[in-house]
KOLFIDO-509615 format. One record per atom (N, C-alpha, C): residue in three letters; x, y, z. Coordinates in steps of 0.02 Angstrom, whole numbers, plus 32768, in hexadecimal, padded with zeros to 4 digits. Example, Ala and Ser with C-alpha at 12.3 -4.5 7.8 and 13.67 -1.06 7.14 Angstrom:
<recs>
ALA82947EE48186;ALA82677F1F8186;ALA82947F5B8186;SER82827F908162;SER82AC7FCB8165;SER82858002818A;
</recs>
This chain:
<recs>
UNKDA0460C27514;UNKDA1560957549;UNKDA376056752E;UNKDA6E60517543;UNKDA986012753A;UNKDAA45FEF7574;UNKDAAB5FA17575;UNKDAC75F8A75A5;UNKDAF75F5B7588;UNKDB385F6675C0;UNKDB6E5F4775BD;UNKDB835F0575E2;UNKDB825ED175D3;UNKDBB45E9F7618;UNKDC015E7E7600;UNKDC255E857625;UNKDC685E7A7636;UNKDC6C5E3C7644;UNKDCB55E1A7632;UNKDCC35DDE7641;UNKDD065DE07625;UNKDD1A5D9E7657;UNKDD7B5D967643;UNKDD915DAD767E;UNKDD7C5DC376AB;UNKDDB95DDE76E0;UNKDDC35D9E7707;UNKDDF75DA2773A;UNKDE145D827769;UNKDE545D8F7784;UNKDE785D527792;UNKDEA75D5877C8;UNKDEF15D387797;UNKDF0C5D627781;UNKDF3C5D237752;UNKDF915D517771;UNKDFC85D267757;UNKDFEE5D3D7774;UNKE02F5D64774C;UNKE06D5D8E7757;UNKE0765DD87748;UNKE0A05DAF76F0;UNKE09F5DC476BA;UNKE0B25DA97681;UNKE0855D7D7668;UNKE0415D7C7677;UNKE0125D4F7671;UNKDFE55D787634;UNKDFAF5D6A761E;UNKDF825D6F75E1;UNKDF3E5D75760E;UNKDF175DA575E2;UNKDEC85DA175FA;UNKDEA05DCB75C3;UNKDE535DB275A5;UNKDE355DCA7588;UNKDDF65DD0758B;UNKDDF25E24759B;UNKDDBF5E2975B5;UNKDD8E5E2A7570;UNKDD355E2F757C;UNKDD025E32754F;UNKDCCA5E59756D;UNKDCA95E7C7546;UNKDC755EB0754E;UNKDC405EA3752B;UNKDC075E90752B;UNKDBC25E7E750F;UNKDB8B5EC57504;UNKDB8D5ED874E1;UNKDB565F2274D6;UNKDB225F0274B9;UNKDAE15F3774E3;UNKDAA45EF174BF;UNKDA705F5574C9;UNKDA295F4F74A2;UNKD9FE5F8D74BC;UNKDA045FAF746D;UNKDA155FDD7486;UNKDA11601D743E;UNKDA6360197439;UNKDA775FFC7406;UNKDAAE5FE473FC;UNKDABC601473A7;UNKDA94602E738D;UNKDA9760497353;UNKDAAD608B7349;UNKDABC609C7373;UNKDAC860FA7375;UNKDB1360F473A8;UNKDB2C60B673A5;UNKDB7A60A273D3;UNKDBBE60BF7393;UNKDBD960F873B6;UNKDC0D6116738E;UNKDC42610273B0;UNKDC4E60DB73D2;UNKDCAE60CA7404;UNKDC9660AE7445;UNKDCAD60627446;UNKDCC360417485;UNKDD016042749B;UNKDD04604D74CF;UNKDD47603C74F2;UNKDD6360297546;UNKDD9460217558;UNKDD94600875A2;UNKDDB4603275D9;UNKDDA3603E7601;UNKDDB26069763C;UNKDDCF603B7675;UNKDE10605D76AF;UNKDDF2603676D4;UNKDDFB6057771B;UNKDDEE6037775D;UNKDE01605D7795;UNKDE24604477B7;UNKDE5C604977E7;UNKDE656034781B;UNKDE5860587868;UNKDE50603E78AF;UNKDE48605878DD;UNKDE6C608078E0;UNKDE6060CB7905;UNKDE7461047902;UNKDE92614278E2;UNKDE73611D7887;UNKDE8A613D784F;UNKDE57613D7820;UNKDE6D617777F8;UNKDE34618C77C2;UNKDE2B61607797;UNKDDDB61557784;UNKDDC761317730;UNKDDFE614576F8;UNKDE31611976DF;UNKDE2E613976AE;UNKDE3961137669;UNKDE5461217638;UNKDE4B610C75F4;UNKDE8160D575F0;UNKDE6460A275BF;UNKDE93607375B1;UNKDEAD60727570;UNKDE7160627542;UNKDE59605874F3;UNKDE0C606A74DC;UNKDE24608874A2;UNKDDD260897487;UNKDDD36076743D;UNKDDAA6064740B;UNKDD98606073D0;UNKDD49608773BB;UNKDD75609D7386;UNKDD1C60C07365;UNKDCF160737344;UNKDCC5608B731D;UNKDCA060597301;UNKDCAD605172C1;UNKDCF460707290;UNKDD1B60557276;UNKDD5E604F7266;UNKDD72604B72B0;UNKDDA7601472B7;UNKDDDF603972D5;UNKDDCC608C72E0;UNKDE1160AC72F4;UNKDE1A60A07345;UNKDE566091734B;UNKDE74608773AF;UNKDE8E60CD73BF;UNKDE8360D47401;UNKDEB060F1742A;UNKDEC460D87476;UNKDF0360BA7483;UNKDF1C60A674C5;UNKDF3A60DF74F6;UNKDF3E60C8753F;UNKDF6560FB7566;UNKDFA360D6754B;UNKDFD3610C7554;UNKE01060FD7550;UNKE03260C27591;UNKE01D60B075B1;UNKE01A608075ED;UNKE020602B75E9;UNKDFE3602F7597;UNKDFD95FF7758D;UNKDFF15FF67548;UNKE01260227525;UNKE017601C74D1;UNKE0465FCF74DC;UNKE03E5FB374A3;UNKE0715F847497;UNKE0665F3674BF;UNKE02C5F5174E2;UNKE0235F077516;UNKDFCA5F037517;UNKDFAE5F2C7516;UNKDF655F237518;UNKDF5A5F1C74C9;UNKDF125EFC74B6;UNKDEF15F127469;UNKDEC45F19747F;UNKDE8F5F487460;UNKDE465F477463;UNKDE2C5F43740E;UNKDDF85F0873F0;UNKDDDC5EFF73DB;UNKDD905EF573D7;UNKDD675EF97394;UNKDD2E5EF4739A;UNKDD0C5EA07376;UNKDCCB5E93738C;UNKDCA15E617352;UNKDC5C5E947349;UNKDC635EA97326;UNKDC215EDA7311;UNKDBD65ECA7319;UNKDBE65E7272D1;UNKDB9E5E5C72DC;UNKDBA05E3A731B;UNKDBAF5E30735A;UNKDBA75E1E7389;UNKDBA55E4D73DA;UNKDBB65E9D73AA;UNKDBAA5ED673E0;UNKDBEA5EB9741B;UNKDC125EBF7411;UNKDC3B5E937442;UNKDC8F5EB47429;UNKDC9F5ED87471;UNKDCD95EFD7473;UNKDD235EB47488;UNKDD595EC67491;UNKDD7E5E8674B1;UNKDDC15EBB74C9;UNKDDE35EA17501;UNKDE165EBE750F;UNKDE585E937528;UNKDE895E8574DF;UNKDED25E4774F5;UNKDEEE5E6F7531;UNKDEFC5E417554;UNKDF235E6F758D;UNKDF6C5E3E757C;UNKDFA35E59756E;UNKDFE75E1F7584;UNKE0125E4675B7;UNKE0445E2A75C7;UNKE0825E3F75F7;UNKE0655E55762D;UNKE0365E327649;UNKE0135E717688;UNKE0475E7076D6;UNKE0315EAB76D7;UNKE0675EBB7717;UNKE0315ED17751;UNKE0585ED67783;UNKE0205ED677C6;UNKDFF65F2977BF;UNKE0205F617796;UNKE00A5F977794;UNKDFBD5F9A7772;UNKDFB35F657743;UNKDF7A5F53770A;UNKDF3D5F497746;UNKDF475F3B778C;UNKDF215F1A77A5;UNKDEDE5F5C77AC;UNKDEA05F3977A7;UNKDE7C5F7077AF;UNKDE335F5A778E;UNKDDE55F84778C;UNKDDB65F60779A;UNKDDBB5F947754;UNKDD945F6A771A;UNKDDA75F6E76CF;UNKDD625F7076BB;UNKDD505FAF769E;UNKDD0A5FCD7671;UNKDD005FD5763C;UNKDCBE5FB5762A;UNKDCBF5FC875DD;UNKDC7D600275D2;UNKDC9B6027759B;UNKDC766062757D;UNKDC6B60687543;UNKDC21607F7531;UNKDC19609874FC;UNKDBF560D374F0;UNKDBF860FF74B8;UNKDBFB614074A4;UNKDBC361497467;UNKDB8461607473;UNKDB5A61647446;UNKDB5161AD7428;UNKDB2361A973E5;UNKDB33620173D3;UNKDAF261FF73C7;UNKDAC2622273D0;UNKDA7E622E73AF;UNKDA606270739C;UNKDA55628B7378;UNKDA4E62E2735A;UNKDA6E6301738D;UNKDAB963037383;UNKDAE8632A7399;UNKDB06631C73E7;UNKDAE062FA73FB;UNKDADF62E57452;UNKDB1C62A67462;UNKDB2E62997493;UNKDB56627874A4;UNKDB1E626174E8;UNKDB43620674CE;UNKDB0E61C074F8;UNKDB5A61B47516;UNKDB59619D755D;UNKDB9361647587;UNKDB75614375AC;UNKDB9661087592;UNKDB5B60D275C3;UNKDBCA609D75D9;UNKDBA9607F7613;UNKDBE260607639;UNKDBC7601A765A;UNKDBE85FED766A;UNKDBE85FB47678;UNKDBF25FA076B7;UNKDBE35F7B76DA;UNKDBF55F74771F;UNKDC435F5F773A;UNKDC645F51771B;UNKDC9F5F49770F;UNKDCBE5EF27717;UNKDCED5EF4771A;UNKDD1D5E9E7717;UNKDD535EBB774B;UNKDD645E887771;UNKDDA45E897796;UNKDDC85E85777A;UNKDE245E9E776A;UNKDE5B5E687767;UNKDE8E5E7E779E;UNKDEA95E5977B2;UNKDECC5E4477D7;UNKDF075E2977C0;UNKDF495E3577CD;UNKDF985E38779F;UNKDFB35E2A77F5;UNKDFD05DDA780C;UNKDFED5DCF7844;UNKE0165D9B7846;UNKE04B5D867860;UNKE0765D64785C;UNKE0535D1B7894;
</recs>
């Protein structure tokens, strides 16, 4: 059992900057990859960025080149640069993490962050 809380979202406007943060707190020791999801109304969860727990990324192609996702380890604490955001970015933004324990797969999720990309 992990728990996650989110922070950084809001309302900023389209070529604007935002960085989101993810707090993992619980059984934090068996955490193999955080990363961020997100949704918008009437569309699927889906992938943004992820990092393992040493150090490898994977982005959607959506966001390469404009999002980062980084970690602070000793602080259990994921982060996500957002730059150039466009109104398409807009959408309610999750964080995840991926645990492994004798062979099993743990997902635990966050309640999410707004952002909002509006002129």
């Amino acid at each position: 059992q992990v728990q996650l809380v989110e922070s950084g979202g809001g309302l900023v406007q389209p070529g604007g900057s935002l960085r989101l943060s993810c707090a993992a707190s619980g059984s934090i020791y068996s955490i193999k990859l955080m990363g961020w999801y997100r949704q918008a109304p009437g569309k699927q969860r889906e992938l943004v960025s992820t990092i393992t727990k040493d150090g490898e990324t994977n982005s959607a192609d959506s966001v390469k080149g404009r999002f980062t996702i980084s970690t602070n380890n000793a602080k259990n604490t994921v982060y996500l640069q957002m730059n150039s955001l466009t109104p398409e970015d807009t959408a309610k933004y999750y964080c995840n993490v991926v645990r492994i324990m004798y062979g099993e797969q743990y997902v635990d999720w966050g309640q999410g962050t707004q952002v909002t990309v509006s002129s």
